[in-house]
N, CA and C atoms as an extended XYZ file, in Angstrom:
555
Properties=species:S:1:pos:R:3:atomname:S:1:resname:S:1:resid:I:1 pbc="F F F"
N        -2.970       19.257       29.163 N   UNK     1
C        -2.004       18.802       28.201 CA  UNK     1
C        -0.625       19.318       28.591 C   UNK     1
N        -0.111       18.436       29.416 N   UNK     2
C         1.491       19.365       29.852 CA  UNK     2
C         2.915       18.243       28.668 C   UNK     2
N         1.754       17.342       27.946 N   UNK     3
C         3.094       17.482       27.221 CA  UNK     3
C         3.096       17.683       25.624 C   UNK     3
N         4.205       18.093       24.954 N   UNK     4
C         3.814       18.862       23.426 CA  UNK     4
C         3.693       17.656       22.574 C   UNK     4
N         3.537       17.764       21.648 N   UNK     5
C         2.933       17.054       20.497 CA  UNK     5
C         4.415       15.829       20.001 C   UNK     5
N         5.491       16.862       19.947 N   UNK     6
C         6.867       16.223       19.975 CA  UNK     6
C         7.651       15.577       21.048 C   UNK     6
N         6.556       15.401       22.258 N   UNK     7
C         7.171       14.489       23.421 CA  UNK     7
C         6.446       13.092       23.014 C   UNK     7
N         5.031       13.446       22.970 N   UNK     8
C         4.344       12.152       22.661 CA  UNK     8
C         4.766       11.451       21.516 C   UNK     8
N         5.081       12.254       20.363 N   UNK     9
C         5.693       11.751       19.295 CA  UNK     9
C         7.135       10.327       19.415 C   UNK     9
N         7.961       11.611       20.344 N   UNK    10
C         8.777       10.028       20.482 CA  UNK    10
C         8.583        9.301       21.571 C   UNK    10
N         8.107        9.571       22.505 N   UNK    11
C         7.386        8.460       23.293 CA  UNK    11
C         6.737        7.433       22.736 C   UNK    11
N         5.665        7.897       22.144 N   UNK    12
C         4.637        6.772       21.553 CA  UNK    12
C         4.723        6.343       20.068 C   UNK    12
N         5.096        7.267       19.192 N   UNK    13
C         5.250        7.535       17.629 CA  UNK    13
C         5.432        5.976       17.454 C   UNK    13
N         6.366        5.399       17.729 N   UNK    14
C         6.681        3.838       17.184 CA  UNK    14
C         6.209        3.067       17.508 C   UNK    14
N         5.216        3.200       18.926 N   UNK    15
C         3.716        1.999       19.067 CA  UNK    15
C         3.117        2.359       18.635 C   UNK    15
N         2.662        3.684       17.964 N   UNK    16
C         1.276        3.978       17.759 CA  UNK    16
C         1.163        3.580       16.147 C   UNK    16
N         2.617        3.317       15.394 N   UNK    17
C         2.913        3.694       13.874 CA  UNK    17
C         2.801        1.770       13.733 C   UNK    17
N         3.516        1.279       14.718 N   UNK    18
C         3.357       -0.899       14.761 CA  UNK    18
C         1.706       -1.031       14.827 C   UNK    18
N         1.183       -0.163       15.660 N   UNK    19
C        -0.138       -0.249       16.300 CA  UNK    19
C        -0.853       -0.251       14.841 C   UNK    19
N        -0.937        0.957       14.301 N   UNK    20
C        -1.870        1.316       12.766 CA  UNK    20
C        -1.309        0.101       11.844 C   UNK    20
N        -0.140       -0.010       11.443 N   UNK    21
C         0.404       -0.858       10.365 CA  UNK    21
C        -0.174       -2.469       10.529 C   UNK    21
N        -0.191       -2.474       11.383 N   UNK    22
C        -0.419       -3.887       12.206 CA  UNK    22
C        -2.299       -4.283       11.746 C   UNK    22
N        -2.662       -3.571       11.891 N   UNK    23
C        -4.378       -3.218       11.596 CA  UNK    23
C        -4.782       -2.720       10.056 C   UNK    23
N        -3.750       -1.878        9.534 N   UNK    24
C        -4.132       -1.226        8.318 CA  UNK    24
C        -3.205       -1.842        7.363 C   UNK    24
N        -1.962       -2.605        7.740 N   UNK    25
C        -1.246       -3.482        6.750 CA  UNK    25
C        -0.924       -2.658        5.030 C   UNK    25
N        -0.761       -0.941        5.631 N   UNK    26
C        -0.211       -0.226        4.285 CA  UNK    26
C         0.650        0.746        5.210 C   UNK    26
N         1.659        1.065        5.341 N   UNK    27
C         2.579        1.438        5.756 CA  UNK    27
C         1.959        3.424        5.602 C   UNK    27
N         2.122        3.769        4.019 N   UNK    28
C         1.076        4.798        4.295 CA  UNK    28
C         0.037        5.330        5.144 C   UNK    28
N        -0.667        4.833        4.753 N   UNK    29
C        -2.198        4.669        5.685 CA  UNK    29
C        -2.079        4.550        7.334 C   UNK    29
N        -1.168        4.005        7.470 N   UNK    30
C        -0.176        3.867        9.106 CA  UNK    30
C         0.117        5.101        9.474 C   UNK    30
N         1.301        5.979        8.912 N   UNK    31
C         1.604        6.848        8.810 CA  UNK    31
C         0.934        8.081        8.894 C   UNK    31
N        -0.408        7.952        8.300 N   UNK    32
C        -1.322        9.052        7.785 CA  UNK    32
C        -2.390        8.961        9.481 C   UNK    32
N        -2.605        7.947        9.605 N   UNK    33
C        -3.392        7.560       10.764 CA  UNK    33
C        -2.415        7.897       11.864 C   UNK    33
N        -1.351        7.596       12.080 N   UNK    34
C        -0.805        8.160       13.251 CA  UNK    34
C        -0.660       10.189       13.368 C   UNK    34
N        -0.350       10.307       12.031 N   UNK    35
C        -0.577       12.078       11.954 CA  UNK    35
C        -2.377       12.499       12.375 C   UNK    35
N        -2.880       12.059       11.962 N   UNK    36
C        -4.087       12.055       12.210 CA  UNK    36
C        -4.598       11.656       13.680 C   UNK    36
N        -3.679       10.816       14.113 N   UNK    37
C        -4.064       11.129       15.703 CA  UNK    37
C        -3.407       12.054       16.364 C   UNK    37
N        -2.087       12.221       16.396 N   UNK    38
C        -1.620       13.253       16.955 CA  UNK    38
C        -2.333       14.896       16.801 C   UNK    38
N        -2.821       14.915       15.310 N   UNK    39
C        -3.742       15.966       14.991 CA  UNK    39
C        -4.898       15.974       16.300 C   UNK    39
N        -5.394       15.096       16.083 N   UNK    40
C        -6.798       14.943       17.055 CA  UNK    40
C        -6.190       15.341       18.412 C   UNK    40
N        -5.148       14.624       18.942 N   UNK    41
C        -4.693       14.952       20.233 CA  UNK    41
C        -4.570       16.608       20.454 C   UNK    41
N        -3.941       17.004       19.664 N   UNK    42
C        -3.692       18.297       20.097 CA  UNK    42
C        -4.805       19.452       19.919 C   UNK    42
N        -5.599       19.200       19.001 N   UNK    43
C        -7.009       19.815       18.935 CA  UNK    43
C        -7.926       19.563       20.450 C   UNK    43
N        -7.447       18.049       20.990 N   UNK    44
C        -8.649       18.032       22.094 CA  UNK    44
C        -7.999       18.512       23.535 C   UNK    44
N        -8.872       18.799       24.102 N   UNK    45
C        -8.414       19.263       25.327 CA  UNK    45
C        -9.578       18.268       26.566 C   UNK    45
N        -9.144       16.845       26.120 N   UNK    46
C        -9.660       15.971       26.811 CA  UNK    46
C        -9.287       15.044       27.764 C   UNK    46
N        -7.803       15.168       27.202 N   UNK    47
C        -7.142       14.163       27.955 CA  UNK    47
C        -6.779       15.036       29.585 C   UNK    47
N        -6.799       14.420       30.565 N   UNK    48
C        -7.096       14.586       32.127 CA  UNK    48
C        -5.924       14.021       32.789 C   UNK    48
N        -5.181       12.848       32.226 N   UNK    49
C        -4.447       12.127       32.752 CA  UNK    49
C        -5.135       11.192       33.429 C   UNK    49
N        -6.282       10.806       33.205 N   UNK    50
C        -7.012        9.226       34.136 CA  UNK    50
C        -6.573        8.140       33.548 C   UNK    50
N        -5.946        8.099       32.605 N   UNK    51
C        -4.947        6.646       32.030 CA  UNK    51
C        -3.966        7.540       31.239 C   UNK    51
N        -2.835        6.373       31.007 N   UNK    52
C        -1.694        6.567       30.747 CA  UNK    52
C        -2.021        7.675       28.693 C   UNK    52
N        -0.735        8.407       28.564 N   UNK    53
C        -0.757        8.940       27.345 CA  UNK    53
C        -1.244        7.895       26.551 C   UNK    53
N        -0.436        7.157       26.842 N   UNK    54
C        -0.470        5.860       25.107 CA  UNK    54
C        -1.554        5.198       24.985 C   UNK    54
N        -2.709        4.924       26.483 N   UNK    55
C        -3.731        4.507       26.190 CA  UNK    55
C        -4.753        5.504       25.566 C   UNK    55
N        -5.091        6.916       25.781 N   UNK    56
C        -5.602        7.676       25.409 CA  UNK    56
C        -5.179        8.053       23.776 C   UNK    56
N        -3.684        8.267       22.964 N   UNK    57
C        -3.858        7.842       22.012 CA  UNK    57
C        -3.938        7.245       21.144 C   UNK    57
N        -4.061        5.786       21.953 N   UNK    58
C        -4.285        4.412       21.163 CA  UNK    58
C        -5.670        4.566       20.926 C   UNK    58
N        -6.641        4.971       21.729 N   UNK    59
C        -8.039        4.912       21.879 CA  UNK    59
C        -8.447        6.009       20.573 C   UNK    59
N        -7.772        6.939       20.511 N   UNK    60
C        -7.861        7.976       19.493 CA  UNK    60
C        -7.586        7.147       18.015 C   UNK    60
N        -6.083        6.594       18.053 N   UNK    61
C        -6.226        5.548       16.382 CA  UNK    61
C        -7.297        4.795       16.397 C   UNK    61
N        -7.679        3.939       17.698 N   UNK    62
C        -8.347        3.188       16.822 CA  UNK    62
C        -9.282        3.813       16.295 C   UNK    62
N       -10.101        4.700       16.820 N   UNK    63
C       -11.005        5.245       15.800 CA  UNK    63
C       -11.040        5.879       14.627 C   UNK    63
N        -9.801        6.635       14.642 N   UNK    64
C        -9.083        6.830       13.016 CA  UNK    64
C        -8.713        5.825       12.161 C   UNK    64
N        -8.258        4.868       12.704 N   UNK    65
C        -8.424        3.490       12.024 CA  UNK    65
C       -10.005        2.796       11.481 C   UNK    65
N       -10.594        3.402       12.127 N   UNK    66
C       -11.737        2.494       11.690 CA  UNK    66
C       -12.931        3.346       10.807 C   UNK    66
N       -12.278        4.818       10.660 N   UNK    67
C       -12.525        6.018       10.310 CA  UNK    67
C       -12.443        5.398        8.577 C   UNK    67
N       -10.742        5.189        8.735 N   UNK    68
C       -10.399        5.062        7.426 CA  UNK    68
C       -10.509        3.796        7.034 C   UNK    68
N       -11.342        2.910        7.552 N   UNK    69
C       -11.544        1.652        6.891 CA  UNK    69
C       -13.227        2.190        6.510 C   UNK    69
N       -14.059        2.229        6.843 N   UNK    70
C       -15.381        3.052        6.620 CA  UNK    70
C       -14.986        3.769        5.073 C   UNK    70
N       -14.267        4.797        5.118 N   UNK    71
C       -14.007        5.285        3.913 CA  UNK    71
C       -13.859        4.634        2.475 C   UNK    71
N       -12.517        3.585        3.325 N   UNK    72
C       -12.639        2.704        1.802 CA  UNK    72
C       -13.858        2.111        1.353 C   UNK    72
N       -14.537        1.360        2.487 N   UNK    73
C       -15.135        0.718        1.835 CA  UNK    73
C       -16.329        1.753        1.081 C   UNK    73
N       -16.773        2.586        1.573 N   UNK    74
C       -17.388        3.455        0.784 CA  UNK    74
C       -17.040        3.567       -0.537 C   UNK    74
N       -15.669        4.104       -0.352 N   UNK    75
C       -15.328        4.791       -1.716 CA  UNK    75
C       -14.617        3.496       -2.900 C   UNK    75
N       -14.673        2.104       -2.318 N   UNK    76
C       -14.616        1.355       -3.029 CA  UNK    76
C       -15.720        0.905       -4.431 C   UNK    76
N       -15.018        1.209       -5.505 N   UNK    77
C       -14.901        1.193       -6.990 CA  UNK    77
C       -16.183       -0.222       -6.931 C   UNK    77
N       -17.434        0.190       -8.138 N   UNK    78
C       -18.417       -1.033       -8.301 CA  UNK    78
C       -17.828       -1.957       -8.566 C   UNK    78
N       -16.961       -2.330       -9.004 N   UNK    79
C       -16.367       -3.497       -9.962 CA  UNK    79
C       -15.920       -4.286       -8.824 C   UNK    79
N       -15.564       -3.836       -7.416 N   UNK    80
C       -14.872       -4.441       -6.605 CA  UNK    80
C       -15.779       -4.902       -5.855 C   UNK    80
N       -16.990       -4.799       -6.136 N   UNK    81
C       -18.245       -5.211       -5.279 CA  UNK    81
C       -18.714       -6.618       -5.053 C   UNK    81
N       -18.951       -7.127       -4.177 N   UNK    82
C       -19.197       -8.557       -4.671 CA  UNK    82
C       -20.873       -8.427       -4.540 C   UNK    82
N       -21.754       -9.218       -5.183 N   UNK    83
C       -22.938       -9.570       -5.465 CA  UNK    83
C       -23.161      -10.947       -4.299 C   UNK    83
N       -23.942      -10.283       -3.388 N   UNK    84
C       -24.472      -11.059       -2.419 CA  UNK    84
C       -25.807      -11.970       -2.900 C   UNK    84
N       -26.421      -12.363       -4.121 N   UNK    85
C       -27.304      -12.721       -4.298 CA  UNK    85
C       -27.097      -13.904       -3.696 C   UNK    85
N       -28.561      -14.958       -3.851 N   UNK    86
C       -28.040      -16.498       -4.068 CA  UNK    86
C       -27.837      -17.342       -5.241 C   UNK    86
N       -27.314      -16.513       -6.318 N   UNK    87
C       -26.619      -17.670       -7.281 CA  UNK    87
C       -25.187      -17.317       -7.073 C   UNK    87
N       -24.827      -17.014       -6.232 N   UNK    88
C       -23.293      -17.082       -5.514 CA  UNK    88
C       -23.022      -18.555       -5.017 C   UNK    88
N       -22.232      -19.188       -5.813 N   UNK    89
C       -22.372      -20.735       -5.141 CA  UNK    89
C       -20.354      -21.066       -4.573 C   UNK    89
N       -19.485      -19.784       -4.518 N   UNK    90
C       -18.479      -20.529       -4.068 CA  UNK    90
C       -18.417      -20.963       -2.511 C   UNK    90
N       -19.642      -21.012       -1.937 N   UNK    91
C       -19.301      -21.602       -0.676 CA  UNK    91
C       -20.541      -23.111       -0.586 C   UNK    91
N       -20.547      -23.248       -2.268 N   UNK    92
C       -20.948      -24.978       -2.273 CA  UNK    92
C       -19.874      -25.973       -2.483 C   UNK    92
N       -18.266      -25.210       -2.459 N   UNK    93
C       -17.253      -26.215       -2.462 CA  UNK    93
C       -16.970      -27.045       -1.022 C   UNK    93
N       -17.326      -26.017        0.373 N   UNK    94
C       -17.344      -27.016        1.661 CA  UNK    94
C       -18.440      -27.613        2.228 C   UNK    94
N       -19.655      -27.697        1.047 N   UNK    95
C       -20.763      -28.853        1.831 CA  UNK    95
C       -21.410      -29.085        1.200 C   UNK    95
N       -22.045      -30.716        1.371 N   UNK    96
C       -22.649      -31.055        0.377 CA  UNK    96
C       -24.083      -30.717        0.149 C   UNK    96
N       -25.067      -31.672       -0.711 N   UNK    97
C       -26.604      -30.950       -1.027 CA  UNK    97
C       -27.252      -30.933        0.340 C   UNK    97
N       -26.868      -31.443        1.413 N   UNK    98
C       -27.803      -31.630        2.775 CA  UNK    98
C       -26.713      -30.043        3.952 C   UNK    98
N       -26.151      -30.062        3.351 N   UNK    99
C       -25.772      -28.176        4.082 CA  UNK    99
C       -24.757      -29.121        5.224 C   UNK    99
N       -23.871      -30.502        5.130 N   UNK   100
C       -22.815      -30.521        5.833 CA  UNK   100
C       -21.633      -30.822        4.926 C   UNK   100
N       -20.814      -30.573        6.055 N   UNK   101
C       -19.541      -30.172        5.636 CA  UNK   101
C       -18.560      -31.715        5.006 C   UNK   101
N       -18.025      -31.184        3.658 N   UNK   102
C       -17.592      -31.694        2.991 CA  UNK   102
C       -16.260      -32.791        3.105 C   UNK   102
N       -15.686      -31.794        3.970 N   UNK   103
C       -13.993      -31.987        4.819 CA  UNK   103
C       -14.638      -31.440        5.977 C   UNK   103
N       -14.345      -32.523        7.119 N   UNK   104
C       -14.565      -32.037        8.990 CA  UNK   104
C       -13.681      -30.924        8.480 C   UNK   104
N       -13.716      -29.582        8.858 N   UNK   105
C       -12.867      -28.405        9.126 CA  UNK   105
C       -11.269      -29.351       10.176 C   UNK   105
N       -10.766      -28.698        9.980 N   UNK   106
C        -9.211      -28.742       10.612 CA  UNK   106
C        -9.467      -28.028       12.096 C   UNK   106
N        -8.464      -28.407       12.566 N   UNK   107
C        -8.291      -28.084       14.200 CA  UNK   107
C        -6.787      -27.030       13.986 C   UNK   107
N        -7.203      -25.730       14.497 N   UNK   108
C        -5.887      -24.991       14.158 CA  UNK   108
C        -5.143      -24.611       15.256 C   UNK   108
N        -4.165      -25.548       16.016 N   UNK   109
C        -3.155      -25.571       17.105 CA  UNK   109
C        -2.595      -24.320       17.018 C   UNK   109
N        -2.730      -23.618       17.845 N   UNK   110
C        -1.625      -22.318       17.745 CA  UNK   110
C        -0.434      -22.737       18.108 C   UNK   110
N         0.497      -21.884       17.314 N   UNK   111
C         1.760      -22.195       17.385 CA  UNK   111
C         2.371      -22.172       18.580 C   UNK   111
N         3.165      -23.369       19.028 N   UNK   112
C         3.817      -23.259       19.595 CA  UNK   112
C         5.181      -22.582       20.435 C   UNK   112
N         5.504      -22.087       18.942 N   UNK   113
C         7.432      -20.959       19.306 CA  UNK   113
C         7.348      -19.848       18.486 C   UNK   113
N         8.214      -19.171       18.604 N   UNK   114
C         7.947      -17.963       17.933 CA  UNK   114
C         8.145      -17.271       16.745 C   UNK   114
N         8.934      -18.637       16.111 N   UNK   115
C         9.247      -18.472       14.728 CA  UNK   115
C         8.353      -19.432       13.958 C   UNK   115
N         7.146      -19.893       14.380 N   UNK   116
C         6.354      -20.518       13.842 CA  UNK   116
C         4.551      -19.803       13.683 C   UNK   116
N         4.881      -18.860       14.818 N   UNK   117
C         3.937      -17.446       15.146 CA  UNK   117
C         3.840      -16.720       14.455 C   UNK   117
N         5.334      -16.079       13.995 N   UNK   118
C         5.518      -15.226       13.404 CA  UNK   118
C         5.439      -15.377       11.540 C   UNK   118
N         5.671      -17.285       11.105 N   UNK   119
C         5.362      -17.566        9.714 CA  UNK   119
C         3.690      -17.503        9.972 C   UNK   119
N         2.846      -18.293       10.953 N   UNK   120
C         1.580      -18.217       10.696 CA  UNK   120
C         0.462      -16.470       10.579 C   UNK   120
N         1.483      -15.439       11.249 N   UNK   121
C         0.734      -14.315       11.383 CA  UNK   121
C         0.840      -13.701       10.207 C   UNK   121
N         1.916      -14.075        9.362 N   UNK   122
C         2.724      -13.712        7.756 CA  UNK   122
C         1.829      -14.714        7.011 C   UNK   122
N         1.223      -15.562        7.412 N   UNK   123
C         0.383      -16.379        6.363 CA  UNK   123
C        -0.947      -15.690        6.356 C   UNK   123
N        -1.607      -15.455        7.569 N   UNK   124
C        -3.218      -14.973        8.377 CA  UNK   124
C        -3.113      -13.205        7.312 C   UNK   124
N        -1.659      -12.687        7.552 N   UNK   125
C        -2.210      -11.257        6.803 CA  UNK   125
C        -1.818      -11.212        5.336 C   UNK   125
N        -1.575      -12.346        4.768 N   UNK   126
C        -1.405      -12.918        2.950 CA  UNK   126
C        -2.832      -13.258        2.823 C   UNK   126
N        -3.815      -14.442        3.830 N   UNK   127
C        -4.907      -14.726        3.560 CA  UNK   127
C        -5.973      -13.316        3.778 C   UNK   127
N        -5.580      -12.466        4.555 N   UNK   128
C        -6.506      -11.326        4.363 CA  UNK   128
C        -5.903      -10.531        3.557 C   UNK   128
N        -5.120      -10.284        2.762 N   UNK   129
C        -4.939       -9.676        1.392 CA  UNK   129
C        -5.849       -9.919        0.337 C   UNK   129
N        -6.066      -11.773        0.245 N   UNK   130
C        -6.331      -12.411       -0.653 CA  UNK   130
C        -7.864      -11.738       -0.628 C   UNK   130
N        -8.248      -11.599        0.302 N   UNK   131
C        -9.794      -11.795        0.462 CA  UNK   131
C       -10.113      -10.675       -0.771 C   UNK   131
N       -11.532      -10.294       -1.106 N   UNK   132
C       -12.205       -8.796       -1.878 CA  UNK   132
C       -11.963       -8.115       -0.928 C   UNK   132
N       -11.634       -6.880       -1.424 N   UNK   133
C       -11.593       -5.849        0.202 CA  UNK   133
C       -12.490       -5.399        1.072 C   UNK   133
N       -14.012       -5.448        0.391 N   UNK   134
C       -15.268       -5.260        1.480 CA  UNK   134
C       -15.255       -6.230        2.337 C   UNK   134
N       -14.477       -7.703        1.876 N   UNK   135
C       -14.632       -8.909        3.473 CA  UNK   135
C       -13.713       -8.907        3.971 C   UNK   135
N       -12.539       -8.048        3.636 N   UNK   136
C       -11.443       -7.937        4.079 CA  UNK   136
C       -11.862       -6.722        5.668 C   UNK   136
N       -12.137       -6.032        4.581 N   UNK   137
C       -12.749       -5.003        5.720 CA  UNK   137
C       -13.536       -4.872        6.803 C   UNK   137
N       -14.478       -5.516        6.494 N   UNK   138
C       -15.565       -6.229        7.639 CA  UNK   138
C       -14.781       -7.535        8.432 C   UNK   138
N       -13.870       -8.121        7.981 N   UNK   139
C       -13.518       -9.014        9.150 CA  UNK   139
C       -12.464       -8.022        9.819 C   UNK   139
N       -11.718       -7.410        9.547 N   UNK   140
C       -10.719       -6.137       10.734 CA  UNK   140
C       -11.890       -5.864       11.068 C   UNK   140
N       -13.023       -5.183       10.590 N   UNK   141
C       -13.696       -4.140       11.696 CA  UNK   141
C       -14.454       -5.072       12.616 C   UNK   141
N       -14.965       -6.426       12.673 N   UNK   142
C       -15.510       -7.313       13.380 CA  UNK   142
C       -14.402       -8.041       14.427 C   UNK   142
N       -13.771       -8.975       13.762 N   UNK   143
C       -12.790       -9.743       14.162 CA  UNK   143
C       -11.693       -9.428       15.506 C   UNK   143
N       -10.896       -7.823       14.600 N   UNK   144
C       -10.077       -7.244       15.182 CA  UNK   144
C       -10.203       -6.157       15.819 C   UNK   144
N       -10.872       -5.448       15.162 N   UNK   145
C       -10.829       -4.074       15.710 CA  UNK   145
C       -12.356       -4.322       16.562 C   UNK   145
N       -13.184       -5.731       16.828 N   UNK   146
C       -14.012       -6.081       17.615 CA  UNK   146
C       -15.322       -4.900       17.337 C   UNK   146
N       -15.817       -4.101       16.868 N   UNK   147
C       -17.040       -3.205       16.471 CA  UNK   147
C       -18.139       -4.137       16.464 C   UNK   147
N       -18.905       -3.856       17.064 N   UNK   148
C       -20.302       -4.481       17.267 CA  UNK   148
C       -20.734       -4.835       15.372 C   UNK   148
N       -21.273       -6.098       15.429 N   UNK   149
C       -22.744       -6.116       14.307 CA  UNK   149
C       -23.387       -4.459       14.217 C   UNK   149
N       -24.024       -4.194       15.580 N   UNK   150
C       -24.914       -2.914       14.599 CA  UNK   150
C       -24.434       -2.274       14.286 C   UNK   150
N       -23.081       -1.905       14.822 N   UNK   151
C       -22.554       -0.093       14.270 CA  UNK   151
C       -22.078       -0.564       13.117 C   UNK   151
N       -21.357       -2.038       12.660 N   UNK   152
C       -20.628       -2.051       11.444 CA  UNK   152
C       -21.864       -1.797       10.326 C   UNK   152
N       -23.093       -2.328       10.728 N   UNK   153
C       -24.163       -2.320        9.728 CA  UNK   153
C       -25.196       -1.050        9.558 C   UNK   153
N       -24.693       -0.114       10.596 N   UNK   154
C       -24.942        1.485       10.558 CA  UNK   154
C       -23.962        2.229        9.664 C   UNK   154
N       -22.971        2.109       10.064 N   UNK   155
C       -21.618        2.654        9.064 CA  UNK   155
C       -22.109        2.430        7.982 C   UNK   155
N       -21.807        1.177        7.701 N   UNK   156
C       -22.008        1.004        6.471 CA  UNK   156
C       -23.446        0.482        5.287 C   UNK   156
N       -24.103        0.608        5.962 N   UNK   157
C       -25.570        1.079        5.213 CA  UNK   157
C       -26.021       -0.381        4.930 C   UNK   157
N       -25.449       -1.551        5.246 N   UNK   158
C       -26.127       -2.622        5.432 CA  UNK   158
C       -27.128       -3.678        6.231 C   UNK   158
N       -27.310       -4.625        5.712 N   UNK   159
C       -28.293       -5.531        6.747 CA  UNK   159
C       -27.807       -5.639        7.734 C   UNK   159
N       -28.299       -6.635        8.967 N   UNK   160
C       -27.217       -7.152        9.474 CA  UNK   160
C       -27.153       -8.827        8.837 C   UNK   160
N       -28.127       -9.146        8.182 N   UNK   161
C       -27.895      -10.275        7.209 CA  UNK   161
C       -27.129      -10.070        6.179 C   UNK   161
N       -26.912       -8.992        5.836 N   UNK   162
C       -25.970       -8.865        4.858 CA  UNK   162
C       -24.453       -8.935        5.366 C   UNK   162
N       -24.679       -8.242        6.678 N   UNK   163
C       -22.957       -7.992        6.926 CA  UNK   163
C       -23.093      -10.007        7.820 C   UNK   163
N       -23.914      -10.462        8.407 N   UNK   164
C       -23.013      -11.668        8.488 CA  UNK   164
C       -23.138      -12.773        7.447 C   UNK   164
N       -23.218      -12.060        6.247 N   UNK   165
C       -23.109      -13.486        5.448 CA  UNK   165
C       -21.841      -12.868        4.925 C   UNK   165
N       -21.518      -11.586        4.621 N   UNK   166
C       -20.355      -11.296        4.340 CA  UNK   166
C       -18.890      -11.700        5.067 C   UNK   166
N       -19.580      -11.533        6.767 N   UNK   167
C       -18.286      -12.071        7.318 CA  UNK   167
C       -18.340      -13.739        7.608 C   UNK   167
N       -19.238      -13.770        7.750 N   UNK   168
C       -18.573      -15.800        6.995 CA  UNK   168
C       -18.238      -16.114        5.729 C   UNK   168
N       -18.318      -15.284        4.845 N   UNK   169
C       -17.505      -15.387        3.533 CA  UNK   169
C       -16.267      -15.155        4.176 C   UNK   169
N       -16.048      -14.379        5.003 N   UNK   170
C       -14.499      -13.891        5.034 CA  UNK   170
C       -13.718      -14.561        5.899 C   UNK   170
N       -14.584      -15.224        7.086 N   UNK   171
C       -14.111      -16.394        7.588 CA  UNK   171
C       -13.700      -17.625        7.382 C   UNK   171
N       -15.030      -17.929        6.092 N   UNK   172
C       -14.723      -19.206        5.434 CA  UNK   172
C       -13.277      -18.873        4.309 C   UNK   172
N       -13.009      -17.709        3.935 N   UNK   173
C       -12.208      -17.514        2.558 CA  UNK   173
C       -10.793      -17.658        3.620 C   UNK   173
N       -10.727      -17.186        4.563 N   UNK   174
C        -9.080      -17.332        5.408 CA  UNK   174
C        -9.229      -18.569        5.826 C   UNK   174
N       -10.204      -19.494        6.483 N   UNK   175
C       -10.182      -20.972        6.888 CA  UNK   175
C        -9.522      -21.539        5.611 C   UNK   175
N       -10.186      -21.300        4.612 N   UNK   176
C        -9.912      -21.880        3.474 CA  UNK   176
C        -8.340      -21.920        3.164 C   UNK   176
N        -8.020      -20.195        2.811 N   UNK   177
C        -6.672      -20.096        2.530 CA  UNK   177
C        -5.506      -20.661        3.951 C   UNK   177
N        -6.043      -20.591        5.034 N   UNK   178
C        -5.261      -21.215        5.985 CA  UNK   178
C        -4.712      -22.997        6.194 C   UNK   178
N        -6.243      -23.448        5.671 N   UNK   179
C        -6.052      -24.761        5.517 CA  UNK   179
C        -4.735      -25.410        4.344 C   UNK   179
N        -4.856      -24.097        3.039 N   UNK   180
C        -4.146      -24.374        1.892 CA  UNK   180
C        -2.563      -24.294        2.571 C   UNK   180
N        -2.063      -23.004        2.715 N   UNK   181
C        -1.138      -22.572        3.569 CA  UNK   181
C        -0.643      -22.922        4.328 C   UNK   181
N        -1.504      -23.394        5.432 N   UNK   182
C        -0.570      -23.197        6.797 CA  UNK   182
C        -0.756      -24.761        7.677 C   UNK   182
N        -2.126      -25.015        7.542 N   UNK   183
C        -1.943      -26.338        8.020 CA  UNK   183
C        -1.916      -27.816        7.389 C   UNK   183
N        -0.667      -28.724        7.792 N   UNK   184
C        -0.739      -29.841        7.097 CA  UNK   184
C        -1.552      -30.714        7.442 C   UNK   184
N        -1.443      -32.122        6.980 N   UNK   185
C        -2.307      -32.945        6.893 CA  UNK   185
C        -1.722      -34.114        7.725 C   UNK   185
């Protein structure tokens, strides 16, 4: 470790703080996660220099990132729970009694320029607001932050039928809100 805690800080501090916010979408929690890596950094005496600083404590958030998504959903309140049974019928609004689809799904062109990128990525993290926060959560830890099926369903004490019917809820709930939003007709 030849460099101090306050070199890496401003070296990296402002990718590592876009990096968390960007993933954890609470400015806090950003904040707290980047202290929390720098913590970790300086406790370990791991880093060797075989890749660059910023990859070594990017590799460190993400797992503090995904530390503190685990948590919530744990410590997320019953009321916020959704009931996976099958008399859950809001995903009989996209198909009919024979299990096809109601509306062909939309074709979603990525944007072309960069002020059309930047409204659709401002729409994509409104539609994952919208979501309950357990499918909110499971699509970052799947989607984005890429975590295997089993470990998400080790973490968190579920099926793995449970966690993918959850994340096609959460797929179908942003298709949905994306279709409303973002793409016309």
């Amino acid at each position: 470790m030849n460099k101090n805690v306050n070199d890496w800080l401003n070296d990296h501090g402002d990718y590592l703080y876009r990096f968390a916010l960007a993933r954890l979408r609470d400015p806090h929690q950003a904040e707290d996660a980047v202290q929390e890596t720098l913590l970790a950094a300086i406790k370990s005496n791991s880093f060797e220099g075989d890749s660059s600083a910023r990859t070594w404590l990017t590799g460190i958030l993400k797992h503090k990132i995904i530390d503190l998504q685990r948590k919530q959903i744990r410590e997320q309140p019953l009321s916020d729970l959704i009931d996976l049974d099958a008399s859950d019928t809001s995903m009989d609004d996209f198909f009919d009694k024979s299990g096809h689809w109601l509306d062909k799904p939309q074709t979603l062109d990525m944007p072309e320029n960069a002020l059309e990128q930047k409204q659709f990525l401002s729409i994509l993290s409104g539609c994952i607001d919208k979501l309950p926060a357990k499918l909110a959560a499971i699509f970052m830890m799947r989607d984005v932050h890429e975590v295997e099926n089993e470990n998400i369903c080790k973490e968190l004490d579920i099926t793995a039928t449970n966690a993918w019917v959850m994340l096609y809820r959460a797929r179908m709930g942003l298709r949905k809100c994306l279709e409303i939003n973002w793409i016309t007709s």
